[in-house]
C-alpha positions in Angstrom: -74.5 -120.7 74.2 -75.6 -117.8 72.1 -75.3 -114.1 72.8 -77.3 -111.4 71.7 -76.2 -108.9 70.0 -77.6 -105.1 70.9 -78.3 -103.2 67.3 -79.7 -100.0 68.3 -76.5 -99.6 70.3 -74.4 -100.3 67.9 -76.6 -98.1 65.6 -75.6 -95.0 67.6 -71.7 -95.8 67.4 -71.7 -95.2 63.8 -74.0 -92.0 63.9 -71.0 -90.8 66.1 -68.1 -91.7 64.4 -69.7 -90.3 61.2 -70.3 -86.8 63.2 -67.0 -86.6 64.3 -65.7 -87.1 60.9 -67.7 -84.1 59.1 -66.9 -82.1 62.3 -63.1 -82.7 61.5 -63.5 -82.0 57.7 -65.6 -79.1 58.5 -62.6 -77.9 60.8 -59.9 -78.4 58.1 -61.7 -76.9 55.5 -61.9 -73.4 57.6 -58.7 -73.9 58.1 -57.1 -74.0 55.1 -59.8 -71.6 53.4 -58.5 -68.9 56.3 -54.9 -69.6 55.0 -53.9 -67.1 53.0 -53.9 -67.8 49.4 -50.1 -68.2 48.1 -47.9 -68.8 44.9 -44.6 -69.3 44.2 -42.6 -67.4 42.0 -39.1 -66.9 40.6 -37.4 -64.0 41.5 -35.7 -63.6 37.8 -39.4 -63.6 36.6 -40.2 -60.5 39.1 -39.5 -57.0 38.8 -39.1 -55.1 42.4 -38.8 -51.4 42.9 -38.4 -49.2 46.1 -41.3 -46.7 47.3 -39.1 -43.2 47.7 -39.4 -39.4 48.7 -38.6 -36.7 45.6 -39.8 -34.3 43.9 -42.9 -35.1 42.2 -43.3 -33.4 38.9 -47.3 -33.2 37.4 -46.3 -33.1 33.8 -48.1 -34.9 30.7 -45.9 -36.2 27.3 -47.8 -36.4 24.0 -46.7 -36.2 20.4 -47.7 -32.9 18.6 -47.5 -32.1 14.6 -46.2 -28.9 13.3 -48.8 -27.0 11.6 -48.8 -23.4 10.1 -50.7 -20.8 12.2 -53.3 -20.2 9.8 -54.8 -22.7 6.7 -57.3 -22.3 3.8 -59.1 -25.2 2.7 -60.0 -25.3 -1.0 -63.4 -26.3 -1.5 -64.6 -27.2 -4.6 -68.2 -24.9 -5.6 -69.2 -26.7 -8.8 -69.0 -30.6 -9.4 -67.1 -31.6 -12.4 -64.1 -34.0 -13.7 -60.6 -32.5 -13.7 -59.6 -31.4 -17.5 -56.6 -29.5 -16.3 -54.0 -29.2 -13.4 -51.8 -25.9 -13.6 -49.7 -26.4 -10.2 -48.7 -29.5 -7.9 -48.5 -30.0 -4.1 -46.2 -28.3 -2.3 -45.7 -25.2 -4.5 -46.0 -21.4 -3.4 -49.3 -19.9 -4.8 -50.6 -16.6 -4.9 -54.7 -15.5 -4.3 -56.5 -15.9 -7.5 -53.8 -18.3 -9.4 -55.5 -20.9 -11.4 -55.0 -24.6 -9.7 -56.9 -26.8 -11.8 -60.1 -26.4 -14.2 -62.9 -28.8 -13.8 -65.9 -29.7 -16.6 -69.7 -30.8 -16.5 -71.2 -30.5 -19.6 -74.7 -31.3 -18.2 -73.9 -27.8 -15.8 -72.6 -26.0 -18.9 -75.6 -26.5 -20.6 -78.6 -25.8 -17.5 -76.3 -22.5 -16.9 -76.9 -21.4 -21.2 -80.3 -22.6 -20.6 -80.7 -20.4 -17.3 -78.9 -17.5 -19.1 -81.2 -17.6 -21.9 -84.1 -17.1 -19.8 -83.2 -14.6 -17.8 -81.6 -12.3 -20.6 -85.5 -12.9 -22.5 -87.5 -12.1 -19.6 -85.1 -8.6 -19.1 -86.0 -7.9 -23.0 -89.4 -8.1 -22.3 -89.7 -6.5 -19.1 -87.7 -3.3 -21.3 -90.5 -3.7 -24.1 -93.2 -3.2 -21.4 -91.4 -0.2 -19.8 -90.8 1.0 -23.1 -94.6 1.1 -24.1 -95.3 2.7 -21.0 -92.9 5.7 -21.8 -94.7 5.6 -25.3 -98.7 5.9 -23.9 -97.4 8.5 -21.5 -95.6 10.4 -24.7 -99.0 10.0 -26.5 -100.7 11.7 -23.3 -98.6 14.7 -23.6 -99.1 14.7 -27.5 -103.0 14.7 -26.6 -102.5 17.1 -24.2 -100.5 19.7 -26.6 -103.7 18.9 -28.8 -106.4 19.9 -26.3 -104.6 23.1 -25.0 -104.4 24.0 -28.9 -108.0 23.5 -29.4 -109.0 25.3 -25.8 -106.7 28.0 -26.4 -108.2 28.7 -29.8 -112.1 28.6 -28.5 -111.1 30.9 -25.7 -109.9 33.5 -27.9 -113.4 32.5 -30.3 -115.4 32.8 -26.8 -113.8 36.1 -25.9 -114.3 37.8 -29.4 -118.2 36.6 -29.2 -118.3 37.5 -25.9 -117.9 41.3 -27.0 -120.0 40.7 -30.2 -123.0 39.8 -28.2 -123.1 42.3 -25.7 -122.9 44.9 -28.5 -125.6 43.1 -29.9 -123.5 42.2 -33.0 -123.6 38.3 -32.6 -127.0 36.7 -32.4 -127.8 34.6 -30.1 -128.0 31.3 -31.2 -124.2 32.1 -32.2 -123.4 33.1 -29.0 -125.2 30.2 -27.1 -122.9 27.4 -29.8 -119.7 29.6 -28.8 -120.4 29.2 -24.8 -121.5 25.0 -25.4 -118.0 24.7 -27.2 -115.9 26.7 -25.1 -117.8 24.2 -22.1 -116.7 21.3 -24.5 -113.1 22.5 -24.4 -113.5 23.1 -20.4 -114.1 19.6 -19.6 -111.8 17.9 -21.8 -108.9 19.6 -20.7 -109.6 18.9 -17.1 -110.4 15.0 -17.8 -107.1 15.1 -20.2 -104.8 16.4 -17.3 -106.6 14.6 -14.5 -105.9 11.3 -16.7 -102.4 12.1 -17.4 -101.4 13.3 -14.0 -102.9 9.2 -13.1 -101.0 7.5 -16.1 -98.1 9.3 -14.9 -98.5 8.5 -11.5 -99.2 4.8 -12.1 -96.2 4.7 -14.8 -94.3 5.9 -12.2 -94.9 2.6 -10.1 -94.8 0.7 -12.8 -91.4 1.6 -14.1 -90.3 1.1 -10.3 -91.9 -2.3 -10.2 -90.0 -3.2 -13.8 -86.0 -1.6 -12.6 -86.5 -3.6 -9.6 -87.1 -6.8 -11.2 -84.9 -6.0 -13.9 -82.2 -5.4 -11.2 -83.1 -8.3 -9.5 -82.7 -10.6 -12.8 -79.4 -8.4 -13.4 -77.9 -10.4 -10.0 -78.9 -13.3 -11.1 -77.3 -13.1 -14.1 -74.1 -11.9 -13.1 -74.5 -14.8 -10.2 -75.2 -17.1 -12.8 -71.9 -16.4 -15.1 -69.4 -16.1 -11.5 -70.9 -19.4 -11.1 -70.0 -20.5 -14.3 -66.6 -19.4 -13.2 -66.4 -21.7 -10.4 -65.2 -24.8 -12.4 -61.9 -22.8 -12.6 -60.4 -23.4 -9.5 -58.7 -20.4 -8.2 -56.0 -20.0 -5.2 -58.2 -18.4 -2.0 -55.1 -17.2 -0.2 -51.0 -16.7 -1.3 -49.3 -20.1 0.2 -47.8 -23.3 0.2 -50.1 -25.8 -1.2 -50.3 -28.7 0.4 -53.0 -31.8 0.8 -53.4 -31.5 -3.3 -53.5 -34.5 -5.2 -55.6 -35.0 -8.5 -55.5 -36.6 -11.5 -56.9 -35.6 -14.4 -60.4 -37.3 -15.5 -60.7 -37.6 -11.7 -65.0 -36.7 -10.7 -65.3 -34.1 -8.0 -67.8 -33.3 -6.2 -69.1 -30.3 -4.6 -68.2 -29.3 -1.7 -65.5 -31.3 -1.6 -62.1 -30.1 -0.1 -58.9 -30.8 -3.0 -56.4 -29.3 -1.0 -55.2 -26.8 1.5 -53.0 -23.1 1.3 -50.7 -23.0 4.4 -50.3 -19.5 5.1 -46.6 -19.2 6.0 -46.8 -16.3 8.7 -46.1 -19.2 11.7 -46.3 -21.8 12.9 -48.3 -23.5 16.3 -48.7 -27.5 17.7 -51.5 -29.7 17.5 -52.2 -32.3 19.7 -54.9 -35.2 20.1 -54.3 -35.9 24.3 -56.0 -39.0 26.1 -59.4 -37.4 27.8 -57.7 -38.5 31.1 -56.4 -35.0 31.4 -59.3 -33.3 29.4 -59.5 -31.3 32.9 -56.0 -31.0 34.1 -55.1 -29.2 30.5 -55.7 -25.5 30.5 -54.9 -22.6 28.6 -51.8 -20.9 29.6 -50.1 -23.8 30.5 -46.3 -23.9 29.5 -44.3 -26.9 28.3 -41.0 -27.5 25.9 -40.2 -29.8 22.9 -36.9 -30.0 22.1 -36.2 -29.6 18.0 -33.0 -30.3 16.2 -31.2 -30.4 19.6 -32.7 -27.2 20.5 -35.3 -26.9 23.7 -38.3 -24.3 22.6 -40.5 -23.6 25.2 -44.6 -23.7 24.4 -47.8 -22.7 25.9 -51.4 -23.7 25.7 -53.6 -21.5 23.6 -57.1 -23.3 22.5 -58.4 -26.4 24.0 -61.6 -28.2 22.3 -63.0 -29.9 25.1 -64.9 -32.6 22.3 -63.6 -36.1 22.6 -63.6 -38.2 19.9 -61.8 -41.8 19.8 -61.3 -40.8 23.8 -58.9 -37.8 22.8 -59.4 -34.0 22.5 -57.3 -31.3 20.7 -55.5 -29.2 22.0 -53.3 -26.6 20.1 -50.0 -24.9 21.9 -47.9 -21.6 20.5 -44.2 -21.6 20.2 -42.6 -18.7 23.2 -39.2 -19.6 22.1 -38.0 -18.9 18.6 -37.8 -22.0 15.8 -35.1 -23.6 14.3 -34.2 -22.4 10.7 -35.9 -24.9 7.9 -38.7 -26.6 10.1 -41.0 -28.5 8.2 -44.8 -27.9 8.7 -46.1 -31.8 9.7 -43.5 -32.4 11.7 -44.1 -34.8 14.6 -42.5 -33.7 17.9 -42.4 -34.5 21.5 -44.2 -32.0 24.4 -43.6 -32.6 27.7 -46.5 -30.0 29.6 -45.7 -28.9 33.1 -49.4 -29.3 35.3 -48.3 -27.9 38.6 -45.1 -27.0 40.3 -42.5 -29.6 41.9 -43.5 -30.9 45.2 -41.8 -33.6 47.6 -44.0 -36.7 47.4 -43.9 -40.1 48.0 -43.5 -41.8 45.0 -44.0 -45.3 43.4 -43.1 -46.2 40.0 -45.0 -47.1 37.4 -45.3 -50.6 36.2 -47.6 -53.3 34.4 -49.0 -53.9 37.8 -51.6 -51.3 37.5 -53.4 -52.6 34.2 -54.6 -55.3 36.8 -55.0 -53.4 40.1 -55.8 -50.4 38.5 -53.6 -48.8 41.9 -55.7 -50.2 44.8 -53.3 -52.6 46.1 -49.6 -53.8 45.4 -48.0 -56.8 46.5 -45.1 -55.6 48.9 -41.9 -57.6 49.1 -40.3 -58.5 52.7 -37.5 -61.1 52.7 -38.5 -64.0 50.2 -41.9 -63.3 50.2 -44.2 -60.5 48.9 -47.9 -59.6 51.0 -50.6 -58.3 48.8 -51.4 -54.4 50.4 -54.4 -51.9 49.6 -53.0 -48.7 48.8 -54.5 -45.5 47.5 -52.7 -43.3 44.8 -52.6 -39.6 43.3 -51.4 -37.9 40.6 -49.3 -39.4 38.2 -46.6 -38.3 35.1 -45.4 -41.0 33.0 -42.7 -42.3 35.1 -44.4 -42.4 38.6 -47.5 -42.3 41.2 -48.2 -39.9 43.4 -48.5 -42.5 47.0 -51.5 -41.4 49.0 -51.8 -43.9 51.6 -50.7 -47.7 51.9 -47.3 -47.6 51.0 -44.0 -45.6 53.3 -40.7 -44.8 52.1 -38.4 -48.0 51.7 -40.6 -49.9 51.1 -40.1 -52.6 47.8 -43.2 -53.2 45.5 -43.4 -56.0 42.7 -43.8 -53.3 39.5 -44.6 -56.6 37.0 -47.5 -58.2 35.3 -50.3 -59.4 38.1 -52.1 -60.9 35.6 -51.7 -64.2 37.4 -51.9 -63.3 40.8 -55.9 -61.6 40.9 -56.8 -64.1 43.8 -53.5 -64.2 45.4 -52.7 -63.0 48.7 -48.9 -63.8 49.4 -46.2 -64.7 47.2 -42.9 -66.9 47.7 -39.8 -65.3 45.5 -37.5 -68.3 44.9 -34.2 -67.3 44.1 
């Protein structure tokens, strides 16, 4: 006999055994995502390092050249080529010593053209004030004329004068003597009113020429220094240093050929990463150490513009040099920041490229528990511990490159 078989029951089985599987894969997978994240590593591959109490030095290391105090760049006024060299780098030079001679015909020859001008324009402003001396001679000429002539018809009217009232002179005479004499009158007056004028607008005019003629004078004697400048002359007494040419070589102005080192002493200069650009002030003393000889320094200019994410920063020598230092001389400063202090230190290591000091992987027994920590100031050798981290404690100071997402590492011996 058959028997029948109930499907919907059935049905509901598998509906529940299918729940209870995702229920226990949803329960593993929480469980093994809560676990923490671990890898295993060798302990020869490791570097580990213990968390201490000291002294905590703020100091900053940087390589600085020797340079001299003071320095004169050579610039060059006048394009040209280089026909002659009269010194070579290195050598002493005094102010105004030829260095090297430089030649542009095309300059050469707008200067002569420019020269010629000017010296034209002088010799005709000289005819013109020359002229004017002559009209105002020929004034005073006319004027020596005309008190001739007046004098002589005064002493004509005076003698008439007496001849008519003794009824001597007629008077149709006496009326042509007192017409002349009123000539005479007049023209004197419009002669001196006209020269006092010409003198006064000669006067003006002379001024308006010296002034221009003063004026093209400057330009002139501008015109021939310039010429000068394509000899090349010393600026200060010196070493010479930064000089190298060759003849035939095109310069061009403005250009800087060379530097005069002016040997009265010497200072540091630095370029220091921008990470201290506000931790670096002036007054701040450090020491190199020179020949086996420790010189202290201090801090005098600071340019606070960054370029290539470094700023300068120039330092003056406290201590006295060595004999026979070389200017361009690459030395080591180590520059104090702040007095010692005990701190809780941690050393540096590759680790922080990676964690950039917010957390360290802290070793106890075989294994090593990532830990958030906060850090301070630092000098090349260690950290300044803020919070995170106590004394004794061991720290993996190696690469983290590979352990970003880890949590807990396993040091296998």
């Amino acid at each position: 006999m058959d028997i029948k078989i109930n499907s919907k029951k059935n049905k509901y089985k598998r509906f529940g055994f299918i729940g209870f599987a995702i229920l226990i894969v949803v329960v593993l997978f929480v469980y093994v995502s809560n676990q923490p994240r671990t890898l295993a590593v060798n302990e020869s591959e490791i570097m580990i390092k213990e968390v201490t109490e000291d002294f905590f030095e703020d100091f900053v290391s940087f390589q600085a050249q020797i340079e001299p105090i003071n320095s004169t760049l050579i610039n060059v006024v006048e394009s040209g080529s280089v026909q002659e060299i009269f010194t070579e780098n290195g050598a002493m030079v005094t102010k105004g010593m030829p260095i090297a001679q430089l030649y542009n015909p095309n300059s050469e020859l707008s200067y002569l053209t420019q020269e010629t001008a000017i010296i034209e324009q002088m010799n005709q402003l000289n005819v013109s004030k020359l002229n004017i001396r002559n009209q105002e001679l020929n004034l005073s000429k006319d004027l020596v004329s005309m008190e001739h002539d007046y004098n002589q018809t005064q002493l004509e009217y005076d003698l008439n004068k007496k001849l008519f009232e003794r009824d001597v002179l007629s008077k149709n005479e006496w009326e042509t003597t007192k017409e002349k004499f009123r000539y005479q009158q007049e023209r004197k007056a419009i002669i001196q009113k006209t020269l006092i004028k010409e003198k006064e607008s000669n006067v003006l005019q002379i001024k308006q020429i010296d002034e221009a003629l003063s004026i093209m004078q400057k330009s002139l004697n501008t015109l021939r220094n310039n010429k000068q400048n394509f000899l090349i002359l010393a600026p200060e007494s010196g070493r010479l240093s930064s000089f190298d040419l060759a003849l035939g070589q095109s310069i061009e102005s403005g250009k800087s050929i060379g530097k005069i080192d002016v040997l009265s002493g010497y200072k540091l200069v630095a370029m220091v990463d921008e990470y201290y650009l506000d931790r670096i002030q002036e007054g701040q003393y450090g020491q190199i150490e020179i020949k086996s000889q420790k010189v202290k320094v201090k801090v005098t200019k600071i340019s606070p513009e960054v370029k290539n994410a470094k700023f300068k920063v120039e330092l003056e020598f406290i201590d006295k040099l060595p004999a026979n230092i070389q200017d361009g001389t690459s030395v080591g400063v180590k520059l104090t920041l702040s007095e010692k202090e005990k701190k809780i230190i941690l050393p540096k290591g590759s680790y922080f490229a990676t964690t950039q000091g917010k957390w360290i992987f802290v070793v106890n027994d075989q294994k090593a528990i990532r830990r958030k920590i906060e850090l301070g100031k630092e000098n090349p050798n260690v950290y300044e511990v803020i919070s995170g981290l106590k004394i004794g404690d061991k720290v993996i100071t190696s690469n983290y490159e590979d352990y970003t997402t880890i949590e807990e590492l396993e040091i296998k011996k």
